[in-house]
C-alpha positions as CSV (number, residue, x, y, z in Angstrom):
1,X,-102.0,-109.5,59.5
2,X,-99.9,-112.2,61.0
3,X,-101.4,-114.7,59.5
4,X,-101.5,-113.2,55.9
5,X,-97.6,-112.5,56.1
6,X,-97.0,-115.8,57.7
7,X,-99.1,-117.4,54.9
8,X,-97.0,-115.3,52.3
9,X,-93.4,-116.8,54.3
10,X,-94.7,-120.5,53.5
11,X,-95.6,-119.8,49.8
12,X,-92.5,-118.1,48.8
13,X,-90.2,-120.1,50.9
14,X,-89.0,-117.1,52.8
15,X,-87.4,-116.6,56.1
16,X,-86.5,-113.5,58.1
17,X,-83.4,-112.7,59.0
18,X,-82.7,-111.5,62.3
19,X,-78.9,-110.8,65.2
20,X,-78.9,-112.3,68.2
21,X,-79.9,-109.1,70.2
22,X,-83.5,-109.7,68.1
23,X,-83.4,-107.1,65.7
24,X,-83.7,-107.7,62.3
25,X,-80.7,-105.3,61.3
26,X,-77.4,-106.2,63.0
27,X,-74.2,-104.1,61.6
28,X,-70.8,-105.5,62.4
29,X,-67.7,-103.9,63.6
30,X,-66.1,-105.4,61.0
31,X,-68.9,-104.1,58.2
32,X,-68.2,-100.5,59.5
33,X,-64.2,-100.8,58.9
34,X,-65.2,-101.8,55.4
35,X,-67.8,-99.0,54.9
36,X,-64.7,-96.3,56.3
37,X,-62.1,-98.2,53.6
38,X,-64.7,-98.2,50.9
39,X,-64.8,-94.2,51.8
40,X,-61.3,-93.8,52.0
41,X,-61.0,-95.4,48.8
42,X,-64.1,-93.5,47.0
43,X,-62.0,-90.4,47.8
44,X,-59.0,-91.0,46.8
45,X,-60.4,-91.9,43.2
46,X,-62.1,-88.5,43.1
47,X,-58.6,-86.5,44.0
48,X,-57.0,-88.9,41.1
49,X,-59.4,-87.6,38.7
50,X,-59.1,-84.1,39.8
51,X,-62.9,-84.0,41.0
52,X,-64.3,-81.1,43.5
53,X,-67.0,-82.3,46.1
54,X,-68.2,-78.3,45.4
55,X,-68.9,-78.3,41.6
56,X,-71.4,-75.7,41.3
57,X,-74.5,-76.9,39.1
58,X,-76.3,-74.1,37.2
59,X,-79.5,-73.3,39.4
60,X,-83.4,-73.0,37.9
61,X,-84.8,-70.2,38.7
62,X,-88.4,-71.4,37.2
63,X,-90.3,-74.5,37.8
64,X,-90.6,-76.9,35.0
65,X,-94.3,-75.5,34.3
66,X,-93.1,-72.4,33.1
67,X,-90.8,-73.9,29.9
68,X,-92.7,-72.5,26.9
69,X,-90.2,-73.3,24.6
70,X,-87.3,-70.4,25.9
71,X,-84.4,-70.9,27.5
72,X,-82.3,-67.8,28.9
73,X,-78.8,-68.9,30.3
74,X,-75.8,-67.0,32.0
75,X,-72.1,-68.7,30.8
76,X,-69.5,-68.5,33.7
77,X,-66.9,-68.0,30.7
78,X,-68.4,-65.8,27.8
79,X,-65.5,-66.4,25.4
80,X,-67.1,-70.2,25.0
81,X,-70.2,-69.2,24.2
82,X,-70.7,-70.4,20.7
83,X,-68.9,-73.6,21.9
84,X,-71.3,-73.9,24.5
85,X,-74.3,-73.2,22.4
86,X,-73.6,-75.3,19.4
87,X,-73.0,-78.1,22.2
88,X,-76.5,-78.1,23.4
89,X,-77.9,-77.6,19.7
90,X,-75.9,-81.1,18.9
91,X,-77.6,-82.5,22.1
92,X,-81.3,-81.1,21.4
93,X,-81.2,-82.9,17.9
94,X,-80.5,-86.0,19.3
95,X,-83.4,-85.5,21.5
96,X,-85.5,-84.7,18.6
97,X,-86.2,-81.1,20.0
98,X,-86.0,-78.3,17.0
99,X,-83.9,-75.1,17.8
100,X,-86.1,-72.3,16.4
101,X,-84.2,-69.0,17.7
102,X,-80.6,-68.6,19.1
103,X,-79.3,-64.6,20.8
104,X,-76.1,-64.7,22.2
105,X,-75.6,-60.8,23.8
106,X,-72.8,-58.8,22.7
107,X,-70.7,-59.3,26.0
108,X,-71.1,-63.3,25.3
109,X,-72.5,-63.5,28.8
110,X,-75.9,-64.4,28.3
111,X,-77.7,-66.6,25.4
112,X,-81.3,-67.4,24.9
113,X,-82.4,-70.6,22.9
114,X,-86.2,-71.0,21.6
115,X,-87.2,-74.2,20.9
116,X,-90.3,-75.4,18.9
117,X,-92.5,-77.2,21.8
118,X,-93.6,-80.9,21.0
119,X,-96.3,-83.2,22.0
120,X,-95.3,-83.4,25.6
121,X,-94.0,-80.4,26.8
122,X,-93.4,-81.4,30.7
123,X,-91.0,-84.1,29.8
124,X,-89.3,-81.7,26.9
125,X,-88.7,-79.6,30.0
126,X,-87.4,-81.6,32.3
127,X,-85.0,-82.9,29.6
128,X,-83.7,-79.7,29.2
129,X,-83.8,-79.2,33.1
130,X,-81.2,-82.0,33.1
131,X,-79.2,-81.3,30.5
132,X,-78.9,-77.8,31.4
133,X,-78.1,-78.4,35.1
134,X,-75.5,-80.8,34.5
135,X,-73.1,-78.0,32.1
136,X,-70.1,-76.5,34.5
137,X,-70.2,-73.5,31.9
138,X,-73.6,-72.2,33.0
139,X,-74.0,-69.9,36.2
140,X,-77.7,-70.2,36.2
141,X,-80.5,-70.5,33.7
142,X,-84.2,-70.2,33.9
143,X,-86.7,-70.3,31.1
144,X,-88.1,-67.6,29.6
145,X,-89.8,-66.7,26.4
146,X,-88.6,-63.2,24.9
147,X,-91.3,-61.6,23.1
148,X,-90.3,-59.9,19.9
149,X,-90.8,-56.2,19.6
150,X,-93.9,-55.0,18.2
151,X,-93.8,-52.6,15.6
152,X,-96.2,-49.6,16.8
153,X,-98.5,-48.7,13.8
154,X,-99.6,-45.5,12.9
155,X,-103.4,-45.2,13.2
156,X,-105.2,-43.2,10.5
């Protein structure tokens, strides 16, 4: 093996790069002080912008092999519902992806979205997955298909 990645060094010209102790990684005192500034400095951009380290993301509660085209989602704030909804319409016809039902419940609180499933279905859902998890609005989501009420008929 030596001699294959000794071989490989002459061919590409390369050469390893190594401290004085012998190891091949050697972190300064003075690259650590940079590091804690480049922290320092990280931070203090995210309290300009008003950023929380604890942002909740809207949790999954499925695995992407469930999607079958439904979406159920809980909104943290109900009265932005419709905002919400018509936001990830706007964003699903971009993608290409065609909205086939929308329910928002009476209380606002809870909305399901059915979508008409494509040729690939996996990476449909994990577009979704993303989009989804990304929106502050939502508590949680998960998908789900509703199945519409049968009407019972009478048998003669």
């Amino acid at each position: 093996m030596k001699t294959l990645k000794k071989l490989y060094k002459e061919f590409f010209g390369l050469k390893e790069q190594t401290s004085k102790d012998g190891s091949m990684f050697h972190v300064d005192d003075k690259d650590v002080e940079n590091m804690k500034k480049m922290a320092q400095a990280a931070q203090q951009v995210k309290q300009a912008l008003g950023e929380d380290e604890n942002i909740d993301e809207a949790q999954l509660i499925n695995n992407i092999t469930d999607y079958r085209g439904g979406v159920e989602f809980v909104l943290r704030d109900p009265s932005a519902a419709q905002a919400v909804v018509d936001e990830i319409q706007q964003w699903t016809a971009k993608k290409g992806i065609t909205l086939v039902t929308k329910k928002i419940s009476k209380s606002g609180k809870v909305v399901y979205m059915y979508f008409r499933l494509g040729q690939d279905p996996s990476s449909e859902a994990q577009k979704v997955q993303g989009y989804l998890s990304q929106m502050p609005e939502l508590k949680h989501f998960r998908f789900n298909v509703r199945q519409p009420k049968k009407k019972i008929q009478p048998q003669i």
